[in-house]
C-alpha positions as CSV (number, residue, x, y, z in Angstrom):
1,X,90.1,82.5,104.3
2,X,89.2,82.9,100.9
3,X,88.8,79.1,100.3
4,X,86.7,78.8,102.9
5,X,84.4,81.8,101.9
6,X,84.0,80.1,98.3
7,X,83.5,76.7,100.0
8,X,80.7,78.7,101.9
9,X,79.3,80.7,99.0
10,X,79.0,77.6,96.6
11,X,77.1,75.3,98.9
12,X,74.9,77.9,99.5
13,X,74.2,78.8,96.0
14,X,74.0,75.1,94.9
15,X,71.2,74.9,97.5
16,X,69.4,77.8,96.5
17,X,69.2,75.8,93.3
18,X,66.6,73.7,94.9
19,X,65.2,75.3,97.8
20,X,61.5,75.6,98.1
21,X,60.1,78.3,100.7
22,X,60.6,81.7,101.1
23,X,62.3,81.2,104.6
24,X,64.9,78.5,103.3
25,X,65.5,81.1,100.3
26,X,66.2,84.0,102.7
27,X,68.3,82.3,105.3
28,X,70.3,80.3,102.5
29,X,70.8,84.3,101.0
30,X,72.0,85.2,104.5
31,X,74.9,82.3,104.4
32,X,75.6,82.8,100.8
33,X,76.5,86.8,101.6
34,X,78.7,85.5,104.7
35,X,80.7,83.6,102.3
36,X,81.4,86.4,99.9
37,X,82.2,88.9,102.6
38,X,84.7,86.5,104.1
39,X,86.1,86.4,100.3
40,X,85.8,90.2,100.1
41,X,87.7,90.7,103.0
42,X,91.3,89.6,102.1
43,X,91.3,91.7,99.1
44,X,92.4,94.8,100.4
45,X,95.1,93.4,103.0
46,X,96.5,91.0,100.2
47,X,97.3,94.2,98.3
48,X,98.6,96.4,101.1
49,X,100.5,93.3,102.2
50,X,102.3,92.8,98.6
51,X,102.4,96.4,97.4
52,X,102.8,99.7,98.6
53,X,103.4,103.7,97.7
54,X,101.8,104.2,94.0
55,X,101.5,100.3,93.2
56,X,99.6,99.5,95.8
57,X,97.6,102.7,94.5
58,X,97.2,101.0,91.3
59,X,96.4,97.5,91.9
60,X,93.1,99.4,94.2
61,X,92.2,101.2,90.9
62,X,92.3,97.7,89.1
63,X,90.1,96.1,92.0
64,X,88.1,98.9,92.3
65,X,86.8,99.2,88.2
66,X,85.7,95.7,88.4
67,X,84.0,96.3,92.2
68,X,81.9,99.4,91.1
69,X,81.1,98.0,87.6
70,X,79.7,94.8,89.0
71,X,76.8,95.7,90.8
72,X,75.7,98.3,87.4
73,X,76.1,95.0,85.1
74,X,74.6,92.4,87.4
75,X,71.2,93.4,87.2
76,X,71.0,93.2,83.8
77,X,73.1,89.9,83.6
78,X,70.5,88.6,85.7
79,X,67.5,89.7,84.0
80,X,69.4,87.8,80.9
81,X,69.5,84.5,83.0
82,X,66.1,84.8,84.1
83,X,64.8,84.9,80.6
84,X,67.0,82.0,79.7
85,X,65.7,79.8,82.6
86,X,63.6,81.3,85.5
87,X,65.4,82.2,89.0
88,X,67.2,79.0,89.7
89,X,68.9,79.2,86.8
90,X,70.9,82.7,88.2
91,X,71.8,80.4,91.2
92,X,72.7,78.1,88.8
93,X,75.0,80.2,87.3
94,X,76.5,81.8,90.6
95,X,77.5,78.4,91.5
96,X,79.1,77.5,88.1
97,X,80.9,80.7,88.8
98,X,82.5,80.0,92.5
99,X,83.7,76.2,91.5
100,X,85.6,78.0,88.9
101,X,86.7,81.0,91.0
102,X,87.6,78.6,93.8
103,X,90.1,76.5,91.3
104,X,91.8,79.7,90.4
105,X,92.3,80.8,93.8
106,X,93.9,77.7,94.8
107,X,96.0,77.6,91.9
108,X,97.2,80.6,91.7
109,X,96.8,82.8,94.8
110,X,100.1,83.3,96.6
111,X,100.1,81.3,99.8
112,X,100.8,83.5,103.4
113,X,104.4,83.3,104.6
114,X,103.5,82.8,107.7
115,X,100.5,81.5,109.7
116,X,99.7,81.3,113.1
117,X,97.6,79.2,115.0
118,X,94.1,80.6,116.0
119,X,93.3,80.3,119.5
120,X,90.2,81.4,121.9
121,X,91.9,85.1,122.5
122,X,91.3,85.4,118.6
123,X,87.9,87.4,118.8
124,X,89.8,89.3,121.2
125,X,92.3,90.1,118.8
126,X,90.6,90.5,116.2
127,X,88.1,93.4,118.3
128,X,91.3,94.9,119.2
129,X,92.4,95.2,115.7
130,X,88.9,96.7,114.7
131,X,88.7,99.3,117.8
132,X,92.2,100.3,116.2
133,X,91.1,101.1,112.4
134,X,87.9,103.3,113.9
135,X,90.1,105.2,116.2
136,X,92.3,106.6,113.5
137,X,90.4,109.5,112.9
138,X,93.0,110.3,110.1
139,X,91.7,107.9,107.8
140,X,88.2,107.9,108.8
141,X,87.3,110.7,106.6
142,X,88.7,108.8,103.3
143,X,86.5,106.0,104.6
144,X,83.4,107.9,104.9
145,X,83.4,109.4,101.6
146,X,83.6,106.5,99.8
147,X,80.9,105.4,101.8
148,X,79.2,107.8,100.8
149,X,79.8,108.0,97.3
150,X,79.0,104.2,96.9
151,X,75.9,105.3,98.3
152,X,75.0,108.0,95.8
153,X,75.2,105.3,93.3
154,X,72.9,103.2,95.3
155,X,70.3,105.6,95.3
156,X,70.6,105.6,91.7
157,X,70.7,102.2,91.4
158,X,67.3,102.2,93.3
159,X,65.5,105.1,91.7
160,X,66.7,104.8,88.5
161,X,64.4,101.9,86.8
162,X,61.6,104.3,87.6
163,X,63.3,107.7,86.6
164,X,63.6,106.2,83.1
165,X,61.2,103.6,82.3
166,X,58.2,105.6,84.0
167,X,59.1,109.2,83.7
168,X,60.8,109.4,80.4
169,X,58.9,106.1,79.1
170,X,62.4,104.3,78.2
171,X,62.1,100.8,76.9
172,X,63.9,97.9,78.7
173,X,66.2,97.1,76.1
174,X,66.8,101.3,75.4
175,X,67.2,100.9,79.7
176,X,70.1,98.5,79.3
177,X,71.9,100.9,77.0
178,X,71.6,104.1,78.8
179,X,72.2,102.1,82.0
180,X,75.8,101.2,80.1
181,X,77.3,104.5,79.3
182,X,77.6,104.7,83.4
183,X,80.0,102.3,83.2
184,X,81.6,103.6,80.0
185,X,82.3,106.5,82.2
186,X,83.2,105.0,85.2
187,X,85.9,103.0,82.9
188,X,87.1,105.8,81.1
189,X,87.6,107.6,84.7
190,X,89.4,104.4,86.3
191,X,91.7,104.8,83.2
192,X,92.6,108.6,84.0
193,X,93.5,107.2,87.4
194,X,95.6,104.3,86.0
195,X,97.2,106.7,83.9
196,X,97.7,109.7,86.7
197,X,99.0,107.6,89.3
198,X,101.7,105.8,86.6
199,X,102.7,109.0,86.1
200,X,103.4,110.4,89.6
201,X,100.3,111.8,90.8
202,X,99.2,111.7,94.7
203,X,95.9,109.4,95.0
204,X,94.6,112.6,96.6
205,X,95.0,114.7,94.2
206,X,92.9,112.5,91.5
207,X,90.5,112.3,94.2
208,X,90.2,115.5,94.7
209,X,88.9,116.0,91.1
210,X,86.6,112.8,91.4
211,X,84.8,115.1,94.3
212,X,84.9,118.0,92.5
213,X,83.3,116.3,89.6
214,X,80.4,114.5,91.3
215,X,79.1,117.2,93.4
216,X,79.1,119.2,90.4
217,X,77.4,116.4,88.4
218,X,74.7,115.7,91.2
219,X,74.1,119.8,92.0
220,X,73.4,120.3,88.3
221,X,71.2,117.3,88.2
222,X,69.1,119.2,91.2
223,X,69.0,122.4,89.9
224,X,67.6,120.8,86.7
225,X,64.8,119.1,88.3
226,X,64.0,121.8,90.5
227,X,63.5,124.1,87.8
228,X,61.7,122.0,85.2
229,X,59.9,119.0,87.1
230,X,61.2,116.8,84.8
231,X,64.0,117.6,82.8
232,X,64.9,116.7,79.0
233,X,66.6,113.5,79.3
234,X,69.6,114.5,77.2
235,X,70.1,116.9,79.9
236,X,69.7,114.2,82.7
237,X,71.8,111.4,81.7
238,X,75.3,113.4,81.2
239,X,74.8,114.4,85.0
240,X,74.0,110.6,85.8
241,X,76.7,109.5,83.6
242,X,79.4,111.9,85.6
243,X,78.0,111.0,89.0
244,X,78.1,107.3,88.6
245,X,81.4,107.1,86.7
246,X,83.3,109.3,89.2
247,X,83.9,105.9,91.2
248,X,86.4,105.4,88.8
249,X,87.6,108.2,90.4
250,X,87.2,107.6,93.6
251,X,86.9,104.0,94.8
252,X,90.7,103.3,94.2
253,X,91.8,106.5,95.7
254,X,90.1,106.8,98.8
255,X,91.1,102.8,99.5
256,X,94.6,103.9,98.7
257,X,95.0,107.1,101.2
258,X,92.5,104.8,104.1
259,X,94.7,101.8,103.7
260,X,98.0,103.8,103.9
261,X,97.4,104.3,107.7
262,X,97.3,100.4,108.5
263,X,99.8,98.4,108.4
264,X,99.6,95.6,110.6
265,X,95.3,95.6,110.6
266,X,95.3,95.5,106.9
267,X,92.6,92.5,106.8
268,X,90.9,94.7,109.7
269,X,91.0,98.1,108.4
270,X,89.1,96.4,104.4
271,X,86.7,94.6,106.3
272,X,85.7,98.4,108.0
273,X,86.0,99.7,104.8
274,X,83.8,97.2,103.4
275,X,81.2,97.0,106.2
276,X,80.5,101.0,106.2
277,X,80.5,101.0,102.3
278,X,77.5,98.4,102.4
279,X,75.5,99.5,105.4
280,X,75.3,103.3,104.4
281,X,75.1,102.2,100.6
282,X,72.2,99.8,102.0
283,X,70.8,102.7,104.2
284,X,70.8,105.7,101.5
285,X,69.2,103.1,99.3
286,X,66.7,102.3,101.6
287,X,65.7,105.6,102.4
288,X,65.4,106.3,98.9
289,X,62.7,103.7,98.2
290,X,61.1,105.5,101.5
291,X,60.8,108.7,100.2
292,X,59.6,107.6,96.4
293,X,57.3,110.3,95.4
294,X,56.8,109.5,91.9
295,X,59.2,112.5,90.7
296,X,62.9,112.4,89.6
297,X,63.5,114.7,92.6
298,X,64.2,111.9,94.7
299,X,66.7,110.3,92.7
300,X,68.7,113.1,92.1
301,X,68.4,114.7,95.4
302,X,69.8,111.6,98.1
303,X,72.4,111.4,95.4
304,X,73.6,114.8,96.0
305,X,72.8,114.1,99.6
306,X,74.8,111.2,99.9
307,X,77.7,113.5,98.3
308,X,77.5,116.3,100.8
309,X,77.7,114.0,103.4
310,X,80.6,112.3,102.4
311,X,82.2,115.6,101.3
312,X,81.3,117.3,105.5
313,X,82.9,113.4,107.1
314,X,86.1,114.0,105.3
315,X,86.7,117.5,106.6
316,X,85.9,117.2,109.7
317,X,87.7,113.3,110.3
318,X,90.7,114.2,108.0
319,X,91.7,117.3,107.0
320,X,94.2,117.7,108.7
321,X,95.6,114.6,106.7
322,X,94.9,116.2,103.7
323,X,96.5,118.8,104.1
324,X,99.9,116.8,105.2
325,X,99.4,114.6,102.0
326,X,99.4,117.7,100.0
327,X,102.7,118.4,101.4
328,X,104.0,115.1,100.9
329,X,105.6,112.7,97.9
330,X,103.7,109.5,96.8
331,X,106.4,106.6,96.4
C-alpha cells in the first residue's frame, strides 16, 4: 500500500512539473493527495500492529512531532523554493523527495507476514471495518479532540500571516522566526511526553495536561483581545506559542488511547482518525477565512472554539473511558 501510494504521489508531482492550465494543476493536486493519504494510512496500523502498551505510546509521540511540525515548516520551506525557482520548482522538489522516500520504504520497511488476496467482497470488508471504528463510542471522544485540536492550529495557520504581518506590522523574515518558536514548543512538549511515558505515565494523564494547557493558552489569548483590541505582541505570542505546541502534547496521546480500542481494524480505525483530523482541520480553517474581520479576534477566538469543542466531544463520547483508564495500568 505504501509503494503504491508513493508510485502515485511521484507521478503526480513529476507532472505538476510541467503542467500548464489551472484545471490540469487542480485535478493533478487531487491525485497527488490520494497518493499520500494511501501512504498516510498504514502508519498508524504498522505501529499498533508491531507495538503495543507504552511503546506503542511512544513510537505515536515520535510520528506525531514530525506530523504536526510539518505543516508549521512547509510553508516556509516553500516560500524558500519559490524564491530559488518559481512554483515548479516546489514540485520539483516533492518529487526528488518521494523517489527517495520510496527507496527507503522498500528497503527497509518490514514486509506483512501475511497477505491475503483481495477479492470483490473487499469494499465490503473494508465498510464493515469502518462502520466498526465509528461505532465505538469509547474511543470516539479521543478522536474528536484531536480533531479538534489539529483544527485550532489550522485556524492559526490561516489567520496568522495577517495577525502578524498586518496588525503588528512583522516583517517576513521576523514572521519566519516567531512562526518557529511554535515548533520549539511543540518539540519541547513532544519531549515531556517521550520522557513521561518512558517513565510510566498513562497517555491520558499527559493528555490531560496538554488540554488543560491549551484551553488555558487560547482563553487568555481571548480575554486579551477582548479587552485591548489588539494586544501587545509579547503578550500574544506566549499564548500562540502554548496553543500550538500543546500538540506535542496531544497528537501522540490521543492516537495512543483511540488506537488502543482496535485491534483487528488498525488500518481502518488511522484512516478515521486521519480523515476527521483533515476535514474538521479543513473546515475550522475555512470558516476562519469566512469570518476574517480584519481584527486578531478571529484568530484567537475559532482557536478557542475549536478547543471547546473538542473538550464537550470527549465528555460526552468517552468519559466513561476515561474514567476506567484512570483506574487502570499502562503496560
Amino acid at each position: 500500500m505504501a509503494l503504491v501510494g508513493l508510485s502515485i504521489y511521484f507521478a503526480a508531482v513529476a507532472t505538476l512539473t510541467m503542467v500548464q492550465s489551472v484545471e490540469g494543476l487542480l485535478n493533478l493536486r487531487a491525485v497527488q493527495a490520494f497518493g499520500a493519504g494511501m501512504t498516510v494510512v498504514i502508519v498508524g496500523a504498522m505501529v499498533r500492529d508491531y507495538y503495543s502498551g507504552r511503546q506503542a505510546a511512544q513510537m505515536f509521540a515520535l510520528i506525531g512531532i514530525i506530523l504536526m511540525i510539518v505543516p508549521l515548516i512547509a510553508p516556509m520551506v516553500g516560500s524558500l523554493l519559490q524564491e530559488l525557482g518559481g512554483w515548479r520548482f516546489i514540485f520539483g522538489f516533492l518529487a526528488a523527495y518521494s523517489f527517495v522516500l520510496f527507496i527507503l520504504v522498500f528497503t527497509f520497511l518490514p514486509r506483512p507476514k501475511q497477505t491475503g488476496k483481495i477479492g470483490m467482497d473487499i469494499f465490503g470488508l473494508v465498510a464493515g471495518r469502518f462502520a466498526r471504528v465509528l461505532k465505538t463510542r469509547a474511543a470516539m471522544g479521543y478522536l474528536f479532540f484531536q480533531a479538534f485540536s489539529f483544527a485550532s492550529m489550522f485556524a492559526f495557520l490561516t489567520e496568522s500571516s495577517f495577525v502578524y504581518q498586518k496588525l503588528y506590522h512583522v516583517t517576513p523574515r521576523e514572521y519566519a522566526w516567531v512562526f518557529a518558536l511554535n515548533i520549539l514548543t511543540m518539540a519541547s512538549f513532544n519531549r515531556i511526553t517521550a520522557w513521561r511515558l518512558k517513565t510510566g505515565a498513562h497517555p491520558q494523564s499527559i493528555l490531560k495536561w496538554g488540554i488543560i494547557v491549551q484551553f488555558a493558552a487560547n482563553l487568555t489569548m481571548v480575554l486579551l483581545v477582548l479587552l485591548l483590541g489588539l494586544p501587545p505582541m509579547w503578550a500574544l505570542v506566549p499564548c500562540v506559542m502554548f496553543s500550538v505546541g500543546t500538540q506535542g502534547l496531544v497528537g501522540a496521546n490521543t492516537q495512543a488511547c483511540f488506537m488502543t480500542y482496535f485491534k483487528q481494524e488498525s488500518g481502518s480505525a488511522n484512516a478515521v482518525l486521519g480523515v476527521f483530523q483533515s476535514i474538521i482541520g479543513a473546515s475550522v480553517g475555512l470558516l476562519a477565512t469566512r469570518l476574517h474581520n480584519g481584527s486578531a479576534l478571529v484568530m484567537a477566538g475559532m482557536m478557542l472554539a475549536s478547543t471547546v469543542c473538542g473538550i464537550v466531544l470527549l465528555w460526552l463520547c468517552s468519559h466513561q473511558a476515561w474514567k476506567e483508564n484512570n483506574k487502570s495500568e499502562y503496560v
